[in-house]
Residue, then its C-alpha position, 0 to 999 in steps of 0.5 A: x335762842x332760848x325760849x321765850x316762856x318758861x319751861x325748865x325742860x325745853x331751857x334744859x334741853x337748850x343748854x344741855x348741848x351748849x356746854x360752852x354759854x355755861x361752864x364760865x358761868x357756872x365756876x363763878x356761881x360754883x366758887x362763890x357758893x363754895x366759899x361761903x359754904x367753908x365759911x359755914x362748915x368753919x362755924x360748925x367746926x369752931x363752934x360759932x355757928x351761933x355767933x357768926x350767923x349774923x355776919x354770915x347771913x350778910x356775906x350770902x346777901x352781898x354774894x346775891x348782888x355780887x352775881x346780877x339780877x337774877x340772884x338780887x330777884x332770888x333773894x328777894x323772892x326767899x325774903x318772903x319765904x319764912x318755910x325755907x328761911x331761918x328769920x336771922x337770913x330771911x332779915x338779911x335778905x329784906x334789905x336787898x336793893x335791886x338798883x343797879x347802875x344804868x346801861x349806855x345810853x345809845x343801847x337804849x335807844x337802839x333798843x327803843x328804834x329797833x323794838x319800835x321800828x321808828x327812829x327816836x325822833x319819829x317817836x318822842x318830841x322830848x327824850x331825856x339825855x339820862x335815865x330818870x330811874x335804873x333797876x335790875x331789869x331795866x331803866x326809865x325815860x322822861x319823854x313827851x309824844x307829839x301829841x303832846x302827853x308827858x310818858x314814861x319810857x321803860x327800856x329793858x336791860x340787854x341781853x336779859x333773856x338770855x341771862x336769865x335763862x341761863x342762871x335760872x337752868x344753872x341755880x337748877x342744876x346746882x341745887x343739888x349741891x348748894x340745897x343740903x348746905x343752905x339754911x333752908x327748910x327743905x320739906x319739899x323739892x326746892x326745884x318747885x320753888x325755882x320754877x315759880x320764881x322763873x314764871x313769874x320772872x318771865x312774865x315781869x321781863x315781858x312789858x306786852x304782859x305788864x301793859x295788860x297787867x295795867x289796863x285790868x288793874x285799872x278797869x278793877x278801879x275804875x270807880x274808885x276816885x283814890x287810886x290812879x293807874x297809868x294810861x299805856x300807850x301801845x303804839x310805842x310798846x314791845x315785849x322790851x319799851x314801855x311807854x305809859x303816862x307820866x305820873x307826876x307823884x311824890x315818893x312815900x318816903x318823903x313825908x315832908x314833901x307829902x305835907x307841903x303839897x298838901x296830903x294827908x299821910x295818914x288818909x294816904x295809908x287808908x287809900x293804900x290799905x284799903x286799896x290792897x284789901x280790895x285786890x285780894x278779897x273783891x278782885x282777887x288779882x293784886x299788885x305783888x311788888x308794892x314798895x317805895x318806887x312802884x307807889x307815889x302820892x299825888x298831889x290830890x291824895x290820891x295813891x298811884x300805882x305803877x310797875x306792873x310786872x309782879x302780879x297775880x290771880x286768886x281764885x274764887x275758891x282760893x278767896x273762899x278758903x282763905x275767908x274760912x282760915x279768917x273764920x276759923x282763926x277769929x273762933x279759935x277753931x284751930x283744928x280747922x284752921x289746921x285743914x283749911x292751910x292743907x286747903x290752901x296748899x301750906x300743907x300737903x294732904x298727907x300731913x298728920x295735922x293732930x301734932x300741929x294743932x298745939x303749936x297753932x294755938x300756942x302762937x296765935x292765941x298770943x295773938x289774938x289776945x293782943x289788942x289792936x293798938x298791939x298788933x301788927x302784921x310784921x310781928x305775926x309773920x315773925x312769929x309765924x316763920x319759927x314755926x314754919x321753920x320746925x313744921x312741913x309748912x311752906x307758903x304757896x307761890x301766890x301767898x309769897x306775894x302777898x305775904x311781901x306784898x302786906x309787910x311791904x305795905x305795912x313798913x311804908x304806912x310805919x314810915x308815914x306814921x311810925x304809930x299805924x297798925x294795919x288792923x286799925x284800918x282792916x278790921x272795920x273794912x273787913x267788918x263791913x264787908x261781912x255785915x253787907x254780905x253782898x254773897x251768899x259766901x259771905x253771909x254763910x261766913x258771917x253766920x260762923x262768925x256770929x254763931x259759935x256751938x248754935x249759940x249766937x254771939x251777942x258780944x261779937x255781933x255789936x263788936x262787928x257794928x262797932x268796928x265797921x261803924x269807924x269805917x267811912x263807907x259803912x252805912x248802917x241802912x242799906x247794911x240793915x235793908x240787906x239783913x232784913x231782906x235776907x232774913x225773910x227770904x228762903x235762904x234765911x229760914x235758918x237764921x230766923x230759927x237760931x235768932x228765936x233760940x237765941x232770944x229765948x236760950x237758957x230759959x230767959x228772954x235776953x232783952x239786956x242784949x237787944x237793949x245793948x244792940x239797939x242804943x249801939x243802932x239807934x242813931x242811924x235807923x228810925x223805928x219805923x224803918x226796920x217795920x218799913x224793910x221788914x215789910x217790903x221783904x216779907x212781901x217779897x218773900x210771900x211773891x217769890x214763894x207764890x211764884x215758885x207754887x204757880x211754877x210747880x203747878x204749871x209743870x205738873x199739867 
């Protein structure tokens, strides 16, 4: 058998001696490929590359979902790809569908008894005569325990591992011969690119690795009273059955229905864009696949996710570098906005970034300019892929997934209000998670947002005020208590220094803006109570320091 992880050597070294599981296969994949390359070269030859790319880049979509699963997940994988993908492609490929026709029901439920080592009976009260759902990678059950509890019950296709496995060393070895002819951005070793997508696929096809998925996902909202996570039940789950709560939601693209049962779609987009923001910038770990069939709205208004198969992990100096890019592109800086995509890995070390500079500018100053109500990600990330396209970009594995996981979301909330703009939404959510900064990092990044060449932003600062003052959660108080605290602690020597210049600089003291900042305040904060923080900070900071002095003292005898 082939292994059961990825590991592109040992699968070769598997196949390499098995030349007869591969040669069938391989003509098939090898004749497909070919024909639509001659299509290409004809093109070329006649001059109608132009003209015919539209209809060429539909012929590449149906020969992916010609050849199975495998090929139906590679296309949806280079969909978010705009490094390897000209934009005419890559739209093509965005209407990949991977519902597939559901496979004999006694399979399943031999699949079921042997994974489980029960007979059906034994299992499930209730099993419904038919699959409620079927996709590439398997199909649902409706079913009820003994207990009592309505589940779900998710069965693997047959014979996917092996399947898989051998497309994935075949799409490997053939690379070499389609790559060259492919309308892709080849900066790097497109092989990289297959091993991503095959650790990733592996880890969807094991449902022991999505039950976990979904326990973590669940205990990172646990207090979050807006967003539901099926329970798993594991004494009915294997690498190949998944047995979790049965969510009884409404699909989002029936808005209709959604407005009967009584939920308000647009506070259903907040919970979702809200819900997503946290994954990536508090948790770091994120639900990667996020369309239609895997987010239901529950009659309560709250979001349910379900399928937890495509996730993944941000690092804390991924989070980090990817809070600086923010940074860098709020002040224009797009020299280092330049460094920080080397950071994140969009550029090698070794890219002479002095050239890309100027197209940074020329792309996001437009976007920047526009005003919120204009803005929307998809736009961004169109643009953005010409120029991925012309320059040695490419997008990290875990940036693919979000990339897909944003425009994803951002077409189901145009579904439910073909008026919404994700930014209307994040903007005040990340505004107040930088006037709260509950991390030294944050509070270090809300400073270079507020200061720009040492001077302080005045406009930028009651626009942040402004903008997270829309955002529900926002209360100005304990934001002003944290602030206060802050700026009579040690860590604040610096702010106390440019708050004084900035008062005073360019030898006026600038009593218009504070005037400005404190009718935009007033209303939620008595003039006692900054006297009331400062001094309960102050005293604070004299303690600490006196503590510090008795330590220093006690060391020194």
């Amino acid at each position: 058998m082939p292994p059961r992880r990825y590991d592109a050597d040992a699968i070769a070294a598997y196949y390499n001696f098995r030349p007869w599981l591969i040669l069938g296969r391989m003509l098939r994949i090898a004749t497909l490929f070919l024909v639509f390359w001659l299509r290409l070269q004809w093109d070329h030859w006649a001059q109608r590359t132009e003209q015919n790319i539209g209809l060429r880049a539909m012929q590449l979509r149906q020969l992916l979902i010609s050849l199975g699963p495998t090929f139906i997940k590679i296309g949806q994988a280079l969909s978010t790809r705009p490094d390897l993908i000209r934009r005419n492609y890559l739209e093509e490929l965005t209407l990949l569908q991977d519902k597939l026709p559901p496979f004999d029901n006694d399979l399943a439920i031999a699949i079921i008894e042997r994974e489980l080592n029960q007979n059906l009976g034994d299992i499930y009260a209730e099993f419904s005569p038919q699959p409620v759902a079927a996709a590439s990678l398997g199909q649902v059950y409706r079913a009820r325990l003994h207990s009592g509890e309505d589940v779900a019950v998710k069965v693997q296709r047959p014979h996917l591992l092996p399947v898989i496995t051998r497309d994935l060393y075949l799409i490997r070895l053939l690379i070499t011969w389609v790559g060259p002819w492919l309308p892709l951005n080849l900066g790097h070793d497109l092989r990289d690119v297959i091993d991503e997508f095959g650790r990733k696929l592996f880890e969807e096809i094991d449902y022991l690795n999505e039950g976990r998925n979904a326990e973590k996902f669940a205990a990172n909202f646990r207090e979050d009273p807006t967003v539901k996570v099926p329970a798993i039940y594991w004494p009915y789950t294997s690498e190949r059955v998944l047995t979790l709560e049965w969510i009884q939601g409404i699909k989002l693209t029936r808005t209709e229905c959604m407005v009967a049962a009584g939920v308000d779609p647009d506070q259903l987009i907040r919970v979702g864009v809200i819900s997503g923001l946290r994954q990536l910038l508090e948790f770091g770990f994120f639900h990667a696949d996020p369309h239609p069939g895997n987010l239901f709205a529950m009659a309560d208004g709250r979001m349910a996710y379900i399928d937890f198969g495509m996730m993944d992990q941000l690092e804390e100096d991924t989070k980090e570098s990817l809070v600086d890019a923010v940074v860098h592109l709020v002040n224009k800086d797009y020299i280092h906005l330049a460094q920080d995509f080397i950071h994140l890995g969009f550029l090698s070390p070794d890219t002479d970034i002095m050239p890309i500079v100027p197209a940074l500018e020329c792309v996001l100053d437009e976007v920047l300019d526009s005003s919120v109500q204009e803005f929307n990600f998809k736009t961004v990330t169109d643009r953005f892929s010409e120029l991925m396209y012309e320059y040695p970009f490419r997008v990290p594995a875990k940036f693919a997934l979000i990339i897909r996981s944003l425009v994803t979301q951002e077409g189901i909330a145009l579904c439910l209000n073909p008026d919404f703009r994700i930014v209307d939404v994040s903007y005040p959510y990340i505004a107040r998670r930088l006037l709260q900064g509950e991390s030294a990092q944050l509070r270090r990044r809300l400073l270079d947002v507020l200061f720009k060449e040492d001077r302080l932003q005045w406009q930028r600062l009651e626009n942040l005020i402004a903008i997270a003052r829309t955002d529900q959660h926002f209360n100005l108080a304990p934001t002003a208590t944290l602030g206060l605290q802050y700026l009579f602690s040690e860590e604040g020597q610096f702010l106390r220094r440019q708050i004084v210049l900035a008062l005073t600089e360019d030898d006026r003291l600038h009593t218009e803006e504070v005037q400005r900042l404190w009718n935009l305040i007033k209303s939620d904060l008595r003039p006692l109570f900054f006297i009331d923080v400062a001094w309960g900070a102050l005293k604070a900071s004299v303690s600490q320091t006196l503590a510090k002095d008795e330590e220093v003292v006690a060391i020194a005898r």
